[in-house]
C-alpha positions as CSV (number, residue, x, y, z in Angstrom):
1,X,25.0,-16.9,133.2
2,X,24.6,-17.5,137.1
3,X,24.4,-13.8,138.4
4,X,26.5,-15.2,141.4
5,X,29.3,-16.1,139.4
6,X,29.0,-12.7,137.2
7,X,28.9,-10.7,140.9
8,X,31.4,-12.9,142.3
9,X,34.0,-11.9,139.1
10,X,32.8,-7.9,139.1
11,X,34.1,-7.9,142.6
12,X,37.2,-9.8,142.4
13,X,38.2,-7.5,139.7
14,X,37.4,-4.2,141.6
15,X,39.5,-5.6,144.3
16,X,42.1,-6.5,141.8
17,X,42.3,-3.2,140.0
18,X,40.5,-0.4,141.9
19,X,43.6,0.7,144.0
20,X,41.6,3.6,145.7
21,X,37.8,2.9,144.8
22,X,38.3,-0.3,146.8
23,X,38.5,1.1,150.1
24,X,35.4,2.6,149.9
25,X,33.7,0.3,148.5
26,X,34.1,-2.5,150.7
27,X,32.1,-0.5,153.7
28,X,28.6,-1.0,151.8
29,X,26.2,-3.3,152.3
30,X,26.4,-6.5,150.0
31,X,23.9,-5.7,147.0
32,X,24.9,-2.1,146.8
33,X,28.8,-3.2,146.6
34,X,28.2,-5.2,144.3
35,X,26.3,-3.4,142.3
36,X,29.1,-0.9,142.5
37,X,31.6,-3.9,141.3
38,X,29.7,-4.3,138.2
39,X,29.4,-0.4,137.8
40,X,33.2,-0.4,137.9
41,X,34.0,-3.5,135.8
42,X,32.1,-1.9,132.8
43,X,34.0,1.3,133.4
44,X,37.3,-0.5,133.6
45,X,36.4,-2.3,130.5
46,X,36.1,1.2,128.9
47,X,39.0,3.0,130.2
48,X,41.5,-0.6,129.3
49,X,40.5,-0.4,125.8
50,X,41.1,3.4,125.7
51,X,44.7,3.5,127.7
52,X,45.6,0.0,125.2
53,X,48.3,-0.4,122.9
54,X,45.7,-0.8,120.0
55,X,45.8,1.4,117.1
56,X,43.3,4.2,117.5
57,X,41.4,3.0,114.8
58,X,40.7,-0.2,116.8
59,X,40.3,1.3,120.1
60,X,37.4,3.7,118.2
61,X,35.5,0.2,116.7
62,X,36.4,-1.3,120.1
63,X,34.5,1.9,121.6
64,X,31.4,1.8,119.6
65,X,30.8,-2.6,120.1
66,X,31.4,-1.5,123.7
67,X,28.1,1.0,123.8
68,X,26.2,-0.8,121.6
69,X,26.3,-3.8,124.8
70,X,24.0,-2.2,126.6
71,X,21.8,-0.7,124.4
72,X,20.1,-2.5,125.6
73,X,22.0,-5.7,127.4
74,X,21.2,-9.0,125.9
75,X,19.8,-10.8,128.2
76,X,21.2,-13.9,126.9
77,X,24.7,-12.9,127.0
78,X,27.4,-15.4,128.6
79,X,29.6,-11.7,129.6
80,X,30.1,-11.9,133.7
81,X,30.2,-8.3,133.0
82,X,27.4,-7.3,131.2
83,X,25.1,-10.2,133.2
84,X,26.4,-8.4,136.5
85,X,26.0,-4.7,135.4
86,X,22.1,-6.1,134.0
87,X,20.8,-6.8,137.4
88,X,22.4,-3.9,139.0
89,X,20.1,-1.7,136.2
90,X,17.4,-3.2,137.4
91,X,17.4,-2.9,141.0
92,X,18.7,0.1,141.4
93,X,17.6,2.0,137.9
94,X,21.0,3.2,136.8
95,X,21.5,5.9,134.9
96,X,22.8,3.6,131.7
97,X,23.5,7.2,129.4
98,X,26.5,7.9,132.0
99,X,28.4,4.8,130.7
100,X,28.1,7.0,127.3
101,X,29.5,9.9,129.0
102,X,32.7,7.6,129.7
103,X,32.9,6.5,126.5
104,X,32.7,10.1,124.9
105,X,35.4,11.3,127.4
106,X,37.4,8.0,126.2
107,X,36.5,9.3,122.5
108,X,37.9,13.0,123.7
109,X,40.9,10.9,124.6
110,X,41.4,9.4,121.4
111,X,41.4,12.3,119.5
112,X,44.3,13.9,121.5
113,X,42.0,17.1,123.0
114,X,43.5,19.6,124.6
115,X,42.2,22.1,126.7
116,X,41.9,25.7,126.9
117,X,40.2,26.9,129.9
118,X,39.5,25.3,133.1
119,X,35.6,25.4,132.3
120,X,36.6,22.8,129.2
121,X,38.5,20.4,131.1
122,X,35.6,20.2,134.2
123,X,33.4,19.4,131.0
124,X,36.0,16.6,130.3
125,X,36.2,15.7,133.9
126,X,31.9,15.2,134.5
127,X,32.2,12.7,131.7
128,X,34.7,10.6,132.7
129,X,34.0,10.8,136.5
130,X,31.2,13.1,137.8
131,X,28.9,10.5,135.8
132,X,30.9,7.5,138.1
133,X,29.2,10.1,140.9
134,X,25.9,9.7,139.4
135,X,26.0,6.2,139.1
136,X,26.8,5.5,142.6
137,X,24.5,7.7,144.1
138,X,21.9,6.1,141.9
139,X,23.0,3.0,144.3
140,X,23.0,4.6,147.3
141,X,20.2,6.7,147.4
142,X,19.7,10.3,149.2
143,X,17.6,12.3,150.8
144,X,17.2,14.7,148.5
145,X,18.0,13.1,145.6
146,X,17.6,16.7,143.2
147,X,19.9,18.3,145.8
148,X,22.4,15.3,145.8
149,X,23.0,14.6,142.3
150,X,24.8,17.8,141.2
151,X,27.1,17.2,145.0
152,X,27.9,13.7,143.4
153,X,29.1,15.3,140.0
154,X,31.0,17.8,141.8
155,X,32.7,15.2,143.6
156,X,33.6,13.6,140.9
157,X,35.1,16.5,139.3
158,X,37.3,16.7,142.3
159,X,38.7,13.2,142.1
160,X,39.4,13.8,138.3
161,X,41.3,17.0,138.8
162,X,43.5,15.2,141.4
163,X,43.8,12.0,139.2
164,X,45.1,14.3,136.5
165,X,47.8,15.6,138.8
166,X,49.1,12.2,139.5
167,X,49.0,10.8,136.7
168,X,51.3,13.6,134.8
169,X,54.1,11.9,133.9
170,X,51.7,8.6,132.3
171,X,49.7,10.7,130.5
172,X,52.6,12.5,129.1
173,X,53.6,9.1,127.7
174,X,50.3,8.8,125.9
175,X,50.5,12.0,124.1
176,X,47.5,13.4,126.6
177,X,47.8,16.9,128.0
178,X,44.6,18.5,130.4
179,X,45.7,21.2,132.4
180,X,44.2,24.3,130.8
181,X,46.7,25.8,128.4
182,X,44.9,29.2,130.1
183,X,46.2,28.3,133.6
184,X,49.6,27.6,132.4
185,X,49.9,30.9,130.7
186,X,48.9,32.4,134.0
187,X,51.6,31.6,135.5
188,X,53.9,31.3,132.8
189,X,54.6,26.7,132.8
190,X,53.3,24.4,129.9
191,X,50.6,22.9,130.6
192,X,52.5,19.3,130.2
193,X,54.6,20.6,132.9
194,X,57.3,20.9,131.0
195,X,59.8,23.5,132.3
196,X,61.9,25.0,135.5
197,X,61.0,23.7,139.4
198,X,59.6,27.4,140.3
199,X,56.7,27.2,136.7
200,X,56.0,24.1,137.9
201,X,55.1,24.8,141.3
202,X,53.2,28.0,140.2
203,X,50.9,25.5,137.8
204,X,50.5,22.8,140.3
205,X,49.6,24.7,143.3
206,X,46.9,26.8,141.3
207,X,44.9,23.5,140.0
208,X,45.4,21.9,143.7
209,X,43.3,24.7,144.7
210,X,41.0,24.3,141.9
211,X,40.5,20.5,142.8
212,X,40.3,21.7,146.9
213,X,37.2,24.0,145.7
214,X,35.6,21.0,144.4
215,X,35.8,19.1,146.9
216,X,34.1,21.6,149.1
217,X,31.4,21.2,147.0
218,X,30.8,17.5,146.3
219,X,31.4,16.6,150.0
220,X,28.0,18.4,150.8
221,X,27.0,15.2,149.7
222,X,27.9,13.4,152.7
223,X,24.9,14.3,155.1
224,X,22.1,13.6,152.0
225,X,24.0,9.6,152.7
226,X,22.5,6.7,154.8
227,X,25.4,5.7,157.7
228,X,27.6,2.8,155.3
229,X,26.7,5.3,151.8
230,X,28.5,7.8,153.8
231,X,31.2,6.2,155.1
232,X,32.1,4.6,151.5
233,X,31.9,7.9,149.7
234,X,34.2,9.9,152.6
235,X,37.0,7.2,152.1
236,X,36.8,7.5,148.6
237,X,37.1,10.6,148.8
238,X,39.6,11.1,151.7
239,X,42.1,9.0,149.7
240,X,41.8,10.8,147.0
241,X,41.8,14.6,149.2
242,X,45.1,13.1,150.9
243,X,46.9,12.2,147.9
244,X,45.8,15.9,146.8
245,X,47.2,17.1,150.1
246,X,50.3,15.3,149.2
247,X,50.8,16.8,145.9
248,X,50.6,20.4,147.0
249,X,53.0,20.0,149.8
250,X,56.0,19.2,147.0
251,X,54.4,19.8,143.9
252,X,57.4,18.8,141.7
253,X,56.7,15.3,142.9
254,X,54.3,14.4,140.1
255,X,57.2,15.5,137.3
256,X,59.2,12.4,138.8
257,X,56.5,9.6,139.3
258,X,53.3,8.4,140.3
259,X,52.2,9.8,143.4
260,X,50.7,6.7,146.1
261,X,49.6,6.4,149.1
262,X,50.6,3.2,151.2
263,X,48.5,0.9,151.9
264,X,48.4,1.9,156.1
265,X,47.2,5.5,154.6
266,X,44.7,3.9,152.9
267,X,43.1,2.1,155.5
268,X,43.4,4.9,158.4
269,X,41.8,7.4,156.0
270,X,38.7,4.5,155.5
271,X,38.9,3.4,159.1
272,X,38.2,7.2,160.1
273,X,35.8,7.2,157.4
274,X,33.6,4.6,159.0
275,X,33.8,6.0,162.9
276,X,32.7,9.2,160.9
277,X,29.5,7.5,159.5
278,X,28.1,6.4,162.5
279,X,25.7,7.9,164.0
């Protein structure tokens, strides 16, 4: 397949779908976004068949034809995907084995895990996102690469924790529950957030500061960055760190919907982002 075409399709659909990872991305430099395009498209492709309406059953056979694609990639394969996310392995080297770490955490889904303690949900949380850290920095490079790669894990944690916190009320639907069952008993709230305003605020409030911690961390990534690396990863993560901000300031608001930014937030928090970067 023409590895324009396959790029050209990666990045359309991280434009179409990647409501937050977009902004960020768009600040690179053209092989290294769209070698994050075809980074994301796999991991799309991974999450869609795990949040489908398939039976479980399917969604685990799904799963497994789904690692066994790049183990290794055919190079003969037709799949804009796969033909994208091949080229991308080979100029930058990527880490292939965290696209495994997805899929286990996808698996972890599946089986309706719950979680005790805050230690076993960040293990939940570097599969399904601090290894999305240690693909991209396997794109962008650092400085200190030994030094960077546990930053870019960190910061992935972060965005997970605050992804979790939004997405409350969906996951609920799905018969998924991660807040640490620990936490909840902490400060006396179910961990689905089920229960009185005052529990709920107690619960929230406790893992905002959790996910602030993290973010501490994994943004000591930033100076280890070239100027546009930087910039992408700060909007990334500034989105995400707003939204955060957002949540603890009325914590109940994740018990009635999906908490958004607009798209104006969006691009002020990237804009500052890039003046950051230079420099």
């Amino acid at each position: 397949m023409n590895i324009e075409i396959a790029y050209d399709f990666c990045e359309a659909m991280t434009r179409r779908e990647a409501r937050n990872f977009a902004y960020g991305i768009r600040l690179l430099a053209k092989p290294e976004r769209r070698a994050l395009s075809a980074a994301y498209a796999f991991a799309r492709r991974i999450d869609d068949i795990g949040d489908g309406d398939d039976t479980v059953g399917y969604k685990v056979a799904a799963l497994r034809e789904v690692r066994e694609s790049i183990d290794p990639i055919d190079p003969r394969t037709n799949d804009p995907v796969l033909t994208a996310l091949a080229d991308a392995e080979r100029r930058y080297h990527l880490p292939m084995s965290c696209f495994g770490e997805i899929i286990d955490g996808c698996e972890m889904d599946l089986a309706g895990i719950r979680y005790e303690t805050i230690d076993d949900l960040v293990v939940y949380c570097r599969k399904v996102a601090g290894s999305v850290g240690r693909l991209s920095l396997a794109v962008f490079g650092a400085r200190d690469l030994d030094k960077a790669m546990p930053l870019a894990d960190a910061l992935g944690v972060a965005l997970q924790l605050t992804n979790i916190l939004r997405d409350v009320l969906e996951d609920r639907s799905m018969g998924r529950v991660y807040l640490p069952s620990e936490d909840a008993a902490l400060v006396g709230c179910g961990p689905d957030l089920m229960g009185p305003p005052e529990e709920i605020i107690r619960l929230v409030t406790l893992e905002c500061g959790r996910a602030h911690q993290w973010f501490e961390e994994g943004l000591q990534l930033l100076p280890l960055l070239d100027g546009r690396s930087r910039a992408c990863v700060a909007a990334m993560a500034g989105i995400y760190r707003h939204l955060l901000v957002c949540i603890e300031a009325d914590p109940v608001v994740v018990t009635r919907g999906r908490v958004a930014l607009s798209t104006w937030e969006k691009i002020s928090v990237a804009t500052r982002a890039l003046v950051g970067a230079r420099p």
